[in-house]
C-alpha positions as CSV (number, residue, x, y, z in Angstrom):
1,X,123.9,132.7,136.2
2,X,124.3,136.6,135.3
3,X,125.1,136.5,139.2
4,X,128.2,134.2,139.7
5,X,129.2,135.6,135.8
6,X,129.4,139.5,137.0
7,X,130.8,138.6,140.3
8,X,133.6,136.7,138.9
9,X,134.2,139.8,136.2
10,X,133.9,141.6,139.3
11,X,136.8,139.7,140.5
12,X,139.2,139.7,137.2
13,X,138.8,143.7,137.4
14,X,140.3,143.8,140.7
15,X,143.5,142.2,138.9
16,X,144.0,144.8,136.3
17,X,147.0,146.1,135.9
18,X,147.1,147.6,132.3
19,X,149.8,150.1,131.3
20,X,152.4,148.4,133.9
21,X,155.1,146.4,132.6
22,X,155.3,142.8,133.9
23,X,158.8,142.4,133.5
24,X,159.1,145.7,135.6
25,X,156.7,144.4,138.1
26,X,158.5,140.5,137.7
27,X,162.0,141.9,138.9
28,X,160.7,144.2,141.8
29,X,158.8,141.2,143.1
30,X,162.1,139.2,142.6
31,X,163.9,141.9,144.7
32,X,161.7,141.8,147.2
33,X,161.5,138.4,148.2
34,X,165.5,138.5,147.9
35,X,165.1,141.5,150.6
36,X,162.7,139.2,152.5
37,X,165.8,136.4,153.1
38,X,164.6,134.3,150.2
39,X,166.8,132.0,148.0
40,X,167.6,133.4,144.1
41,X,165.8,130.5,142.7
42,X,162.2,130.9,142.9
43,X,159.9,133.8,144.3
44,X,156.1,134.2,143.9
45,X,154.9,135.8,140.8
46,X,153.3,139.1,140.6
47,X,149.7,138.7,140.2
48,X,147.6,140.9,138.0
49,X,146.1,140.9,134.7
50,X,148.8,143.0,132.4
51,X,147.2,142.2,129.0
52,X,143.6,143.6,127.9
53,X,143.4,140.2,125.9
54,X,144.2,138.1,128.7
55,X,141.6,140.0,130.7
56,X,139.0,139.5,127.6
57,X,140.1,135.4,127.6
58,X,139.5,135.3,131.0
59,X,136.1,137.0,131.4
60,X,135.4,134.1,128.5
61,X,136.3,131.4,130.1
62,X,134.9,132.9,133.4
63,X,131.6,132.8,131.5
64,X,131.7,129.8,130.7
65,X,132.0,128.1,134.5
66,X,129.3,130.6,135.6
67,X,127.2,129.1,132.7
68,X,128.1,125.9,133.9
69,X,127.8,126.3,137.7
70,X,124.6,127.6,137.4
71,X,123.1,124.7,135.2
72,X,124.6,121.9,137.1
73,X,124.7,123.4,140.9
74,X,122.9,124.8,143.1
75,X,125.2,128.1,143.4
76,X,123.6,131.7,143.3
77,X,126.8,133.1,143.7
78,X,130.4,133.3,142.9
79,X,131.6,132.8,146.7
80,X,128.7,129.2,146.8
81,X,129.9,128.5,143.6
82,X,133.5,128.4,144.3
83,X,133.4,125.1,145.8
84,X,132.4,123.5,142.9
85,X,135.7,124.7,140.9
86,X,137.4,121.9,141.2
87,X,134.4,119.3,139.9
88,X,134.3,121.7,136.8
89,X,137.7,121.0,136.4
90,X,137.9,117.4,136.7
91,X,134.8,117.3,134.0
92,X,137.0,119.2,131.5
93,X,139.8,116.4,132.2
94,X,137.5,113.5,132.0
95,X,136.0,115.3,128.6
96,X,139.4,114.7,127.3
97,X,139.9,118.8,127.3
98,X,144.0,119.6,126.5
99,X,146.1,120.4,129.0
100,X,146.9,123.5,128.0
101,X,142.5,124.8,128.2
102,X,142.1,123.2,131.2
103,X,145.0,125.1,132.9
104,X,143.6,128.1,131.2
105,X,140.3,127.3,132.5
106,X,142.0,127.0,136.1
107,X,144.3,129.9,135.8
108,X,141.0,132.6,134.8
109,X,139.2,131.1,137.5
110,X,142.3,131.3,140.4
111,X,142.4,134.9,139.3
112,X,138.4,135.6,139.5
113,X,138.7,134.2,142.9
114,X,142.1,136.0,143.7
115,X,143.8,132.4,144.8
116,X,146.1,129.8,143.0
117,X,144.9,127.6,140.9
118,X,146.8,124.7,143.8
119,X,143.9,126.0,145.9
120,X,141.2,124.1,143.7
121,X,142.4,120.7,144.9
122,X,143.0,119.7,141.3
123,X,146.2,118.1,139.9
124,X,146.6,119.6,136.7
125,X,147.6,117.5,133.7
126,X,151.4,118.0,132.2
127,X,151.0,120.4,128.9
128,X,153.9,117.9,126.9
129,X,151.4,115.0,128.6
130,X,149.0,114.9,125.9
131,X,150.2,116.0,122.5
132,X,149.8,113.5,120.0
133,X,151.4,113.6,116.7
């Protein structure tokens, strides 16, 4: 377990980006794909970790899947262990997890492994999907 758990803290680390401001970072991203002959509607988001509790949720919920990956898989490592990312998922959704942990779940982990979370192969329940009053 302490394995897949330090490689994938390994991993957030790489993201850190404390003391930068996002919105600074947002709108030279924005002007850059603009530059690059992209439309004003959408353009990828910066990545990086811009909050230190962000960075301390995520090495959490990181944890957590390494605690998980190493109980029910085989995996002695982050990189083995990545294919099992999206059956870790669908178990929070079949446990009846919110949407809103589950995308956090997702989110920590596409940033651990430096992908997006579309990358796991998992469709995402709607936040608004679930709420029950």
């Amino acid at each position: 377990m302490t394995q897949i758990k330090h490689e994938l803290i390994r991993g957030l680390k790489a993201n850190i980006r404390f003391g930068e401001k996002k919105r600074d970072v947002k709108i030279a991203a924005h002007a850059e794909y603009l530059k690059n002959g992209g439309s004003k509607d959408g353009y990828l988001h910066p990545k990086g970790l811009f909050s230190y509790k962000s960075f301390d949720t995520y090495c959490s919920d990181v944890s957590t899947f390494a605690r998980w990956a190493a109980r029910n898989t085989n995996a002695k490592d982050a990189r083995s262990a990545r294919q099992y990312v999206h059956k870790y998922l669908k178990e929070l959704i079949a446990k009846g997890r919110s949407a809103p942990t589950i995308k956090k779940y997702a989110h920590a982990l596409a940033r651990a492994y430096d992908c997006e979370v579309k990358d796991f192969g998992v469709e995402l329940t709607k936040r608004r999907a679930d709420i029950k009053r």
